[in-house]
C-alpha positions as CSV (number, residue, x, y, z in Angstrom):
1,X,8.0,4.0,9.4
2,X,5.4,2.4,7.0
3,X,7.1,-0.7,6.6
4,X,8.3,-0.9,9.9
5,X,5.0,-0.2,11.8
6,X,2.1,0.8,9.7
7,X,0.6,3.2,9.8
8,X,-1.2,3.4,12.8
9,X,1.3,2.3,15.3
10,X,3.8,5.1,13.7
11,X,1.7,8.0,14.9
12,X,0.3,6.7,18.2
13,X,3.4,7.8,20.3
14,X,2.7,11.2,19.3
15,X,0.8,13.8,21.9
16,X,-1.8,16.0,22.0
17,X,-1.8,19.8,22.7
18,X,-3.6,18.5,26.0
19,X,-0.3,16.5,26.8
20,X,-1.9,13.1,25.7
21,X,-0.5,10.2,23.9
22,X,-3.0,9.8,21.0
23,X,-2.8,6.2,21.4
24,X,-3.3,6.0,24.9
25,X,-3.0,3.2,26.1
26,X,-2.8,1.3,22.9
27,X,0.6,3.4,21.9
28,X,2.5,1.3,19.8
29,X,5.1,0.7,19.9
30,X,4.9,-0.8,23.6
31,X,8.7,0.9,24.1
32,X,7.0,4.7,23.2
33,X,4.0,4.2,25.5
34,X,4.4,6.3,28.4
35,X,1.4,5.4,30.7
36,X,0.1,8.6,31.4
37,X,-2.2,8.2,34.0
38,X,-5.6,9.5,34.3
39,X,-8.9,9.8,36.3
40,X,-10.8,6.1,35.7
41,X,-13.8,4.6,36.7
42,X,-15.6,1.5,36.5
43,X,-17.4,1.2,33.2
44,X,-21.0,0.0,33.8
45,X,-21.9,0.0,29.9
46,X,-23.5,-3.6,29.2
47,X,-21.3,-5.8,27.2
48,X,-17.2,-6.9,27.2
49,X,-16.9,-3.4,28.9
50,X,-18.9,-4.3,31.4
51,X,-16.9,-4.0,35.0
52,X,-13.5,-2.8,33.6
53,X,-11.9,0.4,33.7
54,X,-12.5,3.6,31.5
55,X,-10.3,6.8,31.2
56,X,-11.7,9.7,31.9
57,X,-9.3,11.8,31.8
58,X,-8.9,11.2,28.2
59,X,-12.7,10.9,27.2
60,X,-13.6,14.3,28.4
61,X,-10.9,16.0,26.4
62,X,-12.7,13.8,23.2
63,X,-16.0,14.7,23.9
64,X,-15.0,18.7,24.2
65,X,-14.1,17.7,20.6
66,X,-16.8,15.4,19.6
67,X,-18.3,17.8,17.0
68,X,-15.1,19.0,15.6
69,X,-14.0,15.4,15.0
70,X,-17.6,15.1,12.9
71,X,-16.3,17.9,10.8
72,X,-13.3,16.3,10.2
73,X,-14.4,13.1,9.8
74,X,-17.0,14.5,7.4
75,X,-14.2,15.7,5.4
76,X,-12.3,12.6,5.0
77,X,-15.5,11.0,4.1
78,X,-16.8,13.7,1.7
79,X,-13.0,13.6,0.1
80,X,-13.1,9.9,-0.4
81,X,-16.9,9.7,-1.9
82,X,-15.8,12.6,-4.4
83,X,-13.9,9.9,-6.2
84,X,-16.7,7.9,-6.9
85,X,-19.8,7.4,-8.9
86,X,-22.5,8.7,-7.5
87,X,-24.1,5.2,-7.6
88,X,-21.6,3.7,-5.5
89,X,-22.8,1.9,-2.5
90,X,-20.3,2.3,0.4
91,X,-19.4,-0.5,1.9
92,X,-17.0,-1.6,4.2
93,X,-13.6,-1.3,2.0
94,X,-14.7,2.2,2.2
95,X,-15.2,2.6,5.5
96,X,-11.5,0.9,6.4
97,X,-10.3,3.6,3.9
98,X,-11.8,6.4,5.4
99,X,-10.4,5.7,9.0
100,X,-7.1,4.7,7.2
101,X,-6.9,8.4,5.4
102,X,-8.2,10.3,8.4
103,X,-5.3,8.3,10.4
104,X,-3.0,9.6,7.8
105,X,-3.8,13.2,8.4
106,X,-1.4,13.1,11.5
107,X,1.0,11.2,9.9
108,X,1.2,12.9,6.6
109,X,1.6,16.5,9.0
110,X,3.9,15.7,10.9
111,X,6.0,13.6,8.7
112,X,5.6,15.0,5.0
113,X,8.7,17.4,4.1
114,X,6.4,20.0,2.2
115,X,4.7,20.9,5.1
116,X,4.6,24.4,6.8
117,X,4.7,25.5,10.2
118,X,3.8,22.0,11.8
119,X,2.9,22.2,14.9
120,X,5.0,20.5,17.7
121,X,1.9,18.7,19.3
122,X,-1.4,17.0,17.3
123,X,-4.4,19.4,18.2
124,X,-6.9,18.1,20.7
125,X,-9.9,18.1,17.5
126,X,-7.8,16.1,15.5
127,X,-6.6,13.9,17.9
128,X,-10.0,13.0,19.2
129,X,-11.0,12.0,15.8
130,X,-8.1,10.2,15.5
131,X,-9.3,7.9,18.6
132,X,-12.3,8.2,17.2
133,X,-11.9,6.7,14.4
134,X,-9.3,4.2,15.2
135,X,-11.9,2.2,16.2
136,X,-13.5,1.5,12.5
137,X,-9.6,1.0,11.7
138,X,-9.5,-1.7,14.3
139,X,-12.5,-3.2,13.6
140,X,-11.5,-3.7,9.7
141,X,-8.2,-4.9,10.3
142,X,-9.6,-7.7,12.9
143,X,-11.7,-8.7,10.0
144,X,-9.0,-8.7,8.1
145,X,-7.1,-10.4,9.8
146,X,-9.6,-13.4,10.4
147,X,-10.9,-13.3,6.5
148,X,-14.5,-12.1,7.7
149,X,-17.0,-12.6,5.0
150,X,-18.1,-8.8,5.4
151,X,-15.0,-7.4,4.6
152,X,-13.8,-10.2,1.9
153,X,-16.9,-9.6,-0.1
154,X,-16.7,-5.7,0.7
155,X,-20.5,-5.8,2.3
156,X,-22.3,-2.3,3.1
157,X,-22.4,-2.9,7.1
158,X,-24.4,-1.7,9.5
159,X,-23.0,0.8,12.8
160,X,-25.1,-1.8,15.0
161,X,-23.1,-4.7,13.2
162,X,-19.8,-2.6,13.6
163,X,-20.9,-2.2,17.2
164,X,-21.3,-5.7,18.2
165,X,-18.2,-6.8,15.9
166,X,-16.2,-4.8,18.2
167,X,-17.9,-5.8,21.4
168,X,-18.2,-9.6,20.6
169,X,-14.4,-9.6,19.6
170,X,-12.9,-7.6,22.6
171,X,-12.1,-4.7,20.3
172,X,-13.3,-2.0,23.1
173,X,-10.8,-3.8,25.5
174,X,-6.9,-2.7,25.8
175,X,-4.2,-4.8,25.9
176,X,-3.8,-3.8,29.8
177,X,-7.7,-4.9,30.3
178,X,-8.8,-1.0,30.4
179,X,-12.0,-0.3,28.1
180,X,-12.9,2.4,25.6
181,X,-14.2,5.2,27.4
182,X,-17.1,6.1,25.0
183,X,-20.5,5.4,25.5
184,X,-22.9,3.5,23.4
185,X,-25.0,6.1,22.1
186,X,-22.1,8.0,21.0
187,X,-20.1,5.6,19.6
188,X,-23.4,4.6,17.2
189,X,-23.5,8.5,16.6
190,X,-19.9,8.3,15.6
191,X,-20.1,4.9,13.2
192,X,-23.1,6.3,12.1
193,X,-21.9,9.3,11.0
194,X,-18.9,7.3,9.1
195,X,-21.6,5.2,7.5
196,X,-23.4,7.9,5.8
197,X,-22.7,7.4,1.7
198,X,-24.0,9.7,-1.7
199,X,-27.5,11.2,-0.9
200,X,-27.2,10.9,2.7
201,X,-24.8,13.8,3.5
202,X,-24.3,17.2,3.4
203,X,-21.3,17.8,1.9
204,X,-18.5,19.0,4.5
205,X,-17.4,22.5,4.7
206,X,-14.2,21.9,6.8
207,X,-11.0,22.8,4.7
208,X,-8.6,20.2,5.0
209,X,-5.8,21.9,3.8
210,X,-6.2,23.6,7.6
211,X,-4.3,20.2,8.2
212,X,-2.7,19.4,5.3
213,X,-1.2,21.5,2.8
214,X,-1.3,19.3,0.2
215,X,-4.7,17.3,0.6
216,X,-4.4,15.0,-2.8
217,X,-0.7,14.2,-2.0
218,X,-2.0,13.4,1.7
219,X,-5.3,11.2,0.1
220,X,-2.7,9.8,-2.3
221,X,-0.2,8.6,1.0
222,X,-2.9,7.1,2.4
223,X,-4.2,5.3,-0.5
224,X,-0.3,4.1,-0.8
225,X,0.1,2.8,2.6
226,X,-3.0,0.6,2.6
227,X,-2.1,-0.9,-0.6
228,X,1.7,-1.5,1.4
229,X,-0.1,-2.9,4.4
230,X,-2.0,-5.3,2.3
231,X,0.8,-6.2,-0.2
232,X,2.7,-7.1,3.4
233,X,-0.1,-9.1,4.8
234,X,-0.5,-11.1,1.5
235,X,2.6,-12.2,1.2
236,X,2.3,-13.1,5.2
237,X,-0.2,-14.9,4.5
238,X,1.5,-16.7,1.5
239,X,4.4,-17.4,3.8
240,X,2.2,-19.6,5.9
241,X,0.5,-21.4,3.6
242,X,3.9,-22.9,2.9
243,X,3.6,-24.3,6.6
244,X,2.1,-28.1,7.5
245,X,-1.2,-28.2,9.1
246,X,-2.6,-24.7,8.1
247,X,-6.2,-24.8,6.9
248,X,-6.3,-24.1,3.0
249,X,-9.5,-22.5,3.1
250,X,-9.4,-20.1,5.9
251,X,-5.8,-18.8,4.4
252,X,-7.4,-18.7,0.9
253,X,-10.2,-16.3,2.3
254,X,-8.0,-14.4,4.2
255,X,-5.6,-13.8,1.0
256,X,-8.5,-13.2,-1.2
257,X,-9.5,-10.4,1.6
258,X,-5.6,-8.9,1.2
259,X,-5.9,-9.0,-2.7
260,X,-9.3,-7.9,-3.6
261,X,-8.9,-4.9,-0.9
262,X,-5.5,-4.2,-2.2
263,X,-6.9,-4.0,-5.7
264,X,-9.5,-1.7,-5.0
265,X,-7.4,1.2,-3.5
266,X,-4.5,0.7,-6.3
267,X,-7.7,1.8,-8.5
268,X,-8.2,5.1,-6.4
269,X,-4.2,5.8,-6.7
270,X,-2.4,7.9,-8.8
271,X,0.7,6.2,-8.8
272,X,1.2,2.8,-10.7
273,X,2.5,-0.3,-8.3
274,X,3.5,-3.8,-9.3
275,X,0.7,-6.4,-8.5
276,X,1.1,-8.3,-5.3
277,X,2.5,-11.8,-7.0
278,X,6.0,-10.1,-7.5
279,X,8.7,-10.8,-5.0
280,X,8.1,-9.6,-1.3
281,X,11.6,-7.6,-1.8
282,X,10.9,-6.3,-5.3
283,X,7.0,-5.2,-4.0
284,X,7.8,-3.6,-1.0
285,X,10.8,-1.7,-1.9
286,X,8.7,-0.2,-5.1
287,X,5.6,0.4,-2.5
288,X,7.4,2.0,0.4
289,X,9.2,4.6,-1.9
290,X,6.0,5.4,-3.6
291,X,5.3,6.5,0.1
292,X,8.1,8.2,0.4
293,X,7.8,10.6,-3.1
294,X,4.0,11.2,-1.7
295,X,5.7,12.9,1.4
296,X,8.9,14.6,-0.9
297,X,11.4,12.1,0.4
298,X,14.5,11.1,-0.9
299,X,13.8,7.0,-1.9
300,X,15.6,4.3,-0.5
301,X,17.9,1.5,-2.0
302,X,17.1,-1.2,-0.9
303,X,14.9,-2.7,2.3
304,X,17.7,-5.1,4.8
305,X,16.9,-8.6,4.4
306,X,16.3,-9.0,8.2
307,X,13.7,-5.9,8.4
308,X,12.0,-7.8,5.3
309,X,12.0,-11.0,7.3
310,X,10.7,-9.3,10.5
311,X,8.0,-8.4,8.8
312,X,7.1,-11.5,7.5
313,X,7.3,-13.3,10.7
């Protein structure tokens, strides 16, 4: 599933206890996205929401669990900081981590082979901070994507800034034209929250192992699939460097931004990896199976030379 999809779009499909997609209407992949319909109304929040439609069905099962995503969101965060000199400044490679390894606390439950008694359905908390904090995933993998100085040079930033990234770049909007439910206040409250670094927080007093049984083999999986992803999307970007008329600079920034992130969360992992200048085959077949002994699976031979070009493409 990590090499295939990522992370994100692996778990979407999945539903809630309240009979939800967790993606929504974002599910991914398009073929698992079941439309379940919902109340909507016209947004009238200023902005690229502005006019378009909102679910509310879904928004009022997240804000029942607004508070309990906090907690759990608090968790993550106070999990991730734990790692780190108190002196560190977090910025927004730590952020993208943090929604990354809170992402990974559905797919790590429902997919890791030591777990016990998992639950058929994702509880409604934890699948409202999952939506919740998809949208700091989103937002750092559109600056990824587009080599944004803020993420290349791993810049403390702002929950206004993260705000208006995600309003000025349609991040709020679906692919069907529906908008994020949330309103402004709380999303601030909620990128806010994420924001807070050493000094700033209480520490959390939610047990993850309620989710996970195994919380360093689950921080350890998501550390691994980040440092896949970005090993991927380097050698993407490689690929299309090769190509005439590509712009040298922009693909140098947005390779430096794949590298430099990539390096950062091999430095948090356990596990030792290859650096990203080996072969794509080589790299990702050594990269996906360190995934796959995180979750106690048997590894794999070899990756199919057409998967490893569909991902490349």
């Amino acid at each position: 599933m990590e090499f295939h999809y990522g992370l994100w779009a692996g778990v979407s499909a999945l539903y809630s206890e309240s009979g939800r997609q967790l993606g929504e209407e974002n599910t991914r992949p398009f073929v698992l996205n079941h439309h379940i319909p919902g109340q909507t109304i016209t947004c009238k929040y200023a902005g690229s929401r502005e006019g378009r439609e909102i679910n509310m069905s879904a928004l009022r099962i997240a804000m029942q669990n607004f508070d309990a995503a906090l907690e759990i969101t608090g968790a993550v965060r106070s999990y991730h900081l734990a790692l780190l000199p108190p002196s560190h400044v977090l910025g927004i490679w730590d952020l993208y981590i943090i929604a990354r390894a809170s992402i990974a606390l559905v797919a790590y439950q429902q997919r890791a082979k030591h777990q016990h008694n998992v639950p058929r359905t994702v509880s409604d908390a934890l699948t409202s901070q999952y939506q919740f904090i998809s949208g700091v995933f989103m937002i750092g993998r559109h600056m990824l994507e587009n080599g944004d100085p803020a993420i290349v040079q791993n810049n403390p930033v702002s929950a206004e800034t993260l705000y208006n990234y995600a309003d000025e770049n349609d991040i709020f909007i679906s692919f069907n034209g529906m908008a994020c439910a949330g309103s402004t206040k709380k999303i601030h409250e909620f990128l806010e929250f994420c924001n807070k670094g050493y000094g700033d927080e209480n520490p959390s007093e939610f047990d993850l192992s309620t989710i996970v049984h195994e919380p360093d083999n689950w921080y350890q999986y998501a550390l691994a699939t980040i440092d896949l992803d970005c090993f991927i999307e380097y050698k993407r970007v490689k690929t299309r460097c090769a190509q005439p008329h590509i712009d040298d600079i922009a693909m140098t920034a947005l390779a430096k931004g794949y590298v430099d992130l990539g390096e950062y969360v091999s430095g948090l992992m356990e596990h030792s990896i290859p650096a990203q200048d080996v072969p794509f085959r080589e790299g990702a077949l050594i990269r996906q199976n360190v995934v796959l002994d995180l979750m106690g699976r048997k590894p794999i031979k070899k990756i199919q030379e057409k998967q490893l070009l569909a991902r490349l493409a």
